[in-house]
C-alpha positions as CSV (number, residue, x, y, z in Angstrom):
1,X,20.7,-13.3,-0.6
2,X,23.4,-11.6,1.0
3,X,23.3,-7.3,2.2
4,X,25.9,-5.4,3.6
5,X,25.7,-5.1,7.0
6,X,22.8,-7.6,7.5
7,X,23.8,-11.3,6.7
8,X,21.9,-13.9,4.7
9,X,18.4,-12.6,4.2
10,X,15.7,-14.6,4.5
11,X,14.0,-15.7,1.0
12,X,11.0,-14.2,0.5
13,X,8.8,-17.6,-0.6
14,X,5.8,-15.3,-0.2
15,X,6.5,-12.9,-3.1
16,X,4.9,-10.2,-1.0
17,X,5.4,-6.8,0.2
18,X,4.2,-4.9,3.9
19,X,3.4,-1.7,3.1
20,X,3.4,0.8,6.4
21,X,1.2,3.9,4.8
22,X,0.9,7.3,6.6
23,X,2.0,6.4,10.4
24,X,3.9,9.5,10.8
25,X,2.8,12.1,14.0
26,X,0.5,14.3,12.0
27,X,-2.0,11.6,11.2
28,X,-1.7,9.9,14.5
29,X,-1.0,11.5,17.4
30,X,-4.1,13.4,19.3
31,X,-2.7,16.8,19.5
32,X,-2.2,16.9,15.9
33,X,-5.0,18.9,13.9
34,X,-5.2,16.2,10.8
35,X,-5.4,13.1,13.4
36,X,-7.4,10.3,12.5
37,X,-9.4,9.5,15.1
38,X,-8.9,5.8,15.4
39,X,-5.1,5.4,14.2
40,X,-3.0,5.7,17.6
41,X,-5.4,2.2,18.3
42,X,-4.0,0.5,15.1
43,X,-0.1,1.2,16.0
44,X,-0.2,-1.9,18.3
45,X,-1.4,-4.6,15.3
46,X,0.8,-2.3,13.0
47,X,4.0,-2.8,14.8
48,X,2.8,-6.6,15.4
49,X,2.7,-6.9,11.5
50,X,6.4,-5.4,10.8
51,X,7.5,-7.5,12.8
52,X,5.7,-10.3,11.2
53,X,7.0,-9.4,8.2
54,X,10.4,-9.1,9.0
55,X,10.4,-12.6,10.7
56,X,9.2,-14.1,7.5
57,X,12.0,-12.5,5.6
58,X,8.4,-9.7,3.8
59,X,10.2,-6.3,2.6
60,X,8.7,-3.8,4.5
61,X,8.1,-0.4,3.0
62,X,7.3,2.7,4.9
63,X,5.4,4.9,2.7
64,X,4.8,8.7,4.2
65,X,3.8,12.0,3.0
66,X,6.9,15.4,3.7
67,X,5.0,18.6,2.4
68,X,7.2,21.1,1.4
69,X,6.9,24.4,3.4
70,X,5.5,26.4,1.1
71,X,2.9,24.1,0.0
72,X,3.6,23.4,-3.5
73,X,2.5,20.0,-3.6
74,X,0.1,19.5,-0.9
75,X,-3.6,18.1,-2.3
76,X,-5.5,20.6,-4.0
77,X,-8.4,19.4,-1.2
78,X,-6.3,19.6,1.4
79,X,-4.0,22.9,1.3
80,X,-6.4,25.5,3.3
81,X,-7.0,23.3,6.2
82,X,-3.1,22.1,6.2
83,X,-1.9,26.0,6.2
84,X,-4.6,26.6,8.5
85,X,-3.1,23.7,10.9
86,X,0.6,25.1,10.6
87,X,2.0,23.3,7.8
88,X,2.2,20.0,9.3
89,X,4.6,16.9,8.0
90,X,7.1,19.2,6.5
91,X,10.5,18.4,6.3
92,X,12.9,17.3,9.5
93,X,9.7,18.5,11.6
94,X,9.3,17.0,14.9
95,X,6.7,16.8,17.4
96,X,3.0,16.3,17.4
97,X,2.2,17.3,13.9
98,X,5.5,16.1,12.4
99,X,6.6,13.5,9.7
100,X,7.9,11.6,12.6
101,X,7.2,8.1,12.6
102,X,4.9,6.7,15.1
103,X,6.5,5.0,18.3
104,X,7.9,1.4,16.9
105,X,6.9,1.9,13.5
106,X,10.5,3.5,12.6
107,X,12.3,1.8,9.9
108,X,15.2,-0.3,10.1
109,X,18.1,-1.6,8.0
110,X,17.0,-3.6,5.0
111,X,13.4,-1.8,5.1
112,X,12.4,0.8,2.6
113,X,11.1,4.1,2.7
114,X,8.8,6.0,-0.1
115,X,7.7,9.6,-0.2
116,X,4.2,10.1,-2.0
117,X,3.2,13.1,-3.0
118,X,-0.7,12.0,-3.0
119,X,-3.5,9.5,-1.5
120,X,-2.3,6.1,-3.4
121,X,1.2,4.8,-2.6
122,X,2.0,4.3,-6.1
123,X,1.1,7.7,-7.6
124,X,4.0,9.6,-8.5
125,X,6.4,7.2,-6.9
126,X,8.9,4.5,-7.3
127,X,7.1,2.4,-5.3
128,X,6.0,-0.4,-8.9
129,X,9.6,-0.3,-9.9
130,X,10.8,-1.6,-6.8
131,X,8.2,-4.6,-6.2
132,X,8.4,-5.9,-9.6
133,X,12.0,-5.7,-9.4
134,X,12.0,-7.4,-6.3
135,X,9.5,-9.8,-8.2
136,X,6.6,-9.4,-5.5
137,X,3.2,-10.5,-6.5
138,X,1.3,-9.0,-3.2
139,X,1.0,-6.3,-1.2
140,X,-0.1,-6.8,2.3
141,X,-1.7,-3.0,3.3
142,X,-1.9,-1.3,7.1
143,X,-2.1,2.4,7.8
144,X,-3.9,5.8,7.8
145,X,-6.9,6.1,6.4
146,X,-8.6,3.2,4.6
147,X,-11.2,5.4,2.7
148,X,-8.3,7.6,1.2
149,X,-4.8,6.2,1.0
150,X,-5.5,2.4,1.8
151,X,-8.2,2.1,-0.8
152,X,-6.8,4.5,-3.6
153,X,-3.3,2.2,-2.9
154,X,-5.4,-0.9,-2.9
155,X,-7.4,-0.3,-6.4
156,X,-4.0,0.5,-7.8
157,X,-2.5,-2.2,-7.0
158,X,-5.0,-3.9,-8.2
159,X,-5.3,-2.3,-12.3
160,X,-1.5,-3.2,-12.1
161,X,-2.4,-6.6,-11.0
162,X,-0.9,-7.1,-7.9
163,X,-3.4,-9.2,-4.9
164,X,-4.0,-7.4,-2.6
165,X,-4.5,-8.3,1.1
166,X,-5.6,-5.5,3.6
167,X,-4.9,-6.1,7.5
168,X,-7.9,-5.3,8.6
169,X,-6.6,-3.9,12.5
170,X,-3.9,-2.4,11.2
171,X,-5.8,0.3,9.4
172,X,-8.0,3.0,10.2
173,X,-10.6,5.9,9.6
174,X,-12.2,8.5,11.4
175,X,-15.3,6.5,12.3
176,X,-15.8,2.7,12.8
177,X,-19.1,3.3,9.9
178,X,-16.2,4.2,7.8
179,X,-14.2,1.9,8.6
180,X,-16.3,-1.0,7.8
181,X,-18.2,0.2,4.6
182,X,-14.3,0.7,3.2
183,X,-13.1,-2.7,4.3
184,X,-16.7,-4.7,2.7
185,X,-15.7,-2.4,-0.6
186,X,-12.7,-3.5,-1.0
187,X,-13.7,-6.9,0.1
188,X,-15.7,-6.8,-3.1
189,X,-13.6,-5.5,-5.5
190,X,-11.4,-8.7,-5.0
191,X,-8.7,-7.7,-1.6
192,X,-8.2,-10.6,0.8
193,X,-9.1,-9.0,4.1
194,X,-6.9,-10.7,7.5
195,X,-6.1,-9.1,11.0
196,X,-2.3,-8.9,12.5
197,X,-2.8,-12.0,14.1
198,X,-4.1,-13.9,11.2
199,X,-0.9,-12.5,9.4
200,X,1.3,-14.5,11.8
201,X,0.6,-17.6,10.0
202,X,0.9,-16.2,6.4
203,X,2.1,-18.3,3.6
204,X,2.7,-18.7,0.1
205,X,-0.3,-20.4,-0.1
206,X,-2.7,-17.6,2.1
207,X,-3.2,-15.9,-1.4
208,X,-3.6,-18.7,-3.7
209,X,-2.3,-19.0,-7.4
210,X,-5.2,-17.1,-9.3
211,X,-2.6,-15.4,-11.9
212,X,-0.8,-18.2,-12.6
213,X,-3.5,-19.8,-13.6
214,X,-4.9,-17.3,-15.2
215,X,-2.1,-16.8,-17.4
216,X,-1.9,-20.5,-18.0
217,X,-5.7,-20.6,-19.2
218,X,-4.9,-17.8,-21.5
219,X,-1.9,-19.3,-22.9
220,X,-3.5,-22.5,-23.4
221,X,-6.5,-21.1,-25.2
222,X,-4.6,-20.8,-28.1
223,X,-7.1,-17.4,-28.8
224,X,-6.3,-14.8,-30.9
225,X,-6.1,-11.8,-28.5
226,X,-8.0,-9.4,-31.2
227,X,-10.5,-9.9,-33.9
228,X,-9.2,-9.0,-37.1
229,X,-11.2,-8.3,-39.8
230,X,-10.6,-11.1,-43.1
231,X,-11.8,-8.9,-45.3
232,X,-8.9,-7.4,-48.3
233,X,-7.4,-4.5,-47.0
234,X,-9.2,-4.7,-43.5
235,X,-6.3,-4.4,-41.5
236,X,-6.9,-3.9,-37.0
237,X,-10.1,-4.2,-35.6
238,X,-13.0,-4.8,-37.0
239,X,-15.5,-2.4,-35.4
240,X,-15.9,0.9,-36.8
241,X,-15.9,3.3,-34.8
């Protein structure tokens, strides 16, 4: 694969995606009135995972909220104490409460970058089109926070059946409690948990082949997908309602 201005890309054997979620100035930096408390610790492993990913020819999407000035489409939950902390991440800001991204977690050529408007990186963007056009079957998740936009991205991923594996140092929360009762929930619900350093020695094969499997069971099986009723005239599903 061939882009302008880049060379041969790698091929992506994996058929997974990096998603970068929320590392921007507002969320991490100190001085910033919505900082999480432990995310300025996770931009070392998160910088150690882009890179990763690039070297193993991963996409890389940046995903980041921009509220618009006025507040138009800032969370319902979270509009009184974002006017309240002077309209932070707006657009071109700068500074300490900006949409900047945090040091070394800039994108580059040949990365992507996604605006969403809400917790989950898929709601309300493009973000679906894009992997399944790019026919990736994983996303690999790091950022700010793990009980709001790393779990609601994670659980979406998952009903549109993506795996889902969740870098573990790369994310964070506002207490380590938090932290780690998120991570064991999403443990449960079926995401592959790994640190940065694990990640260095991702595969094809760190995942397994679950779905292909599953959809070769399914197709075997021979099953009719829906009962239908053999009755005359009884046409759809049996049960009445």
């Amino acid at each position: 694969m061939i882009v302008e201005g880049m060379g041969r890309m790698r091929e992506n054997k994996t058929k997974s995606a990096l998603l970068v979620i929320d590392m921007e100035n507002g969320f991490v930096d100190a001085d910033s009135p919505h900082c999480i408390a432990y995310a300025k610790d996770s931009v070392p492993a998160c910088v150690d995972a882009v890179s990763t990913a690039r070297r193993k020819g991963i996409p890389v999407f940046f995903v980041k909220r921009i509220y618009r000035r006025d507040g138009s489409d800032v969370e319902l939950t979270r509009y009184r104490s974002w006017k309240e902390g002077g309209r932070a991440m707006g657009p071109g800001s700068e500074g300490r409460a900006s949409a900047e991204a945090a040091e070394g977690l800039k994108p580059q050529k040949g990365d992507y970058t996604i605006i969403k408007p809400r917790w989950s990186a898929f709601f309300g963007t493009e973000l679906d089109l894009i992997l399944r056009r790019l026919k990736i079957e994983t996303v690999i998740l790091t950022g700010t926070t793990t009980p709001n936009c790393i779990r609601t991205t994670c659980y979406d991923a998952n009903s549109l059946d993506y795996n889902v594996v969740v870098l573990e140092d790369c994310c964070s929360s506002q207490t380590k409690e938090i932290q780690e009762m998120n991570i064991a929930d999403m443990a449960r619900m079926g995401a592959i948990i790994m640190d940065s350093a694990q990640f260095r020695d991702y595969t094809e094969d760190s995942v397994g082949h679950e779905k292909e499997e599953m959809v070769r069971e399914i197709q075997e099986a021979l099953l009719a997908p829906e009962p239908f009723g053999e009755a005359e005239g009884c046409i759809g599903w049996v049960d009445r309602w």
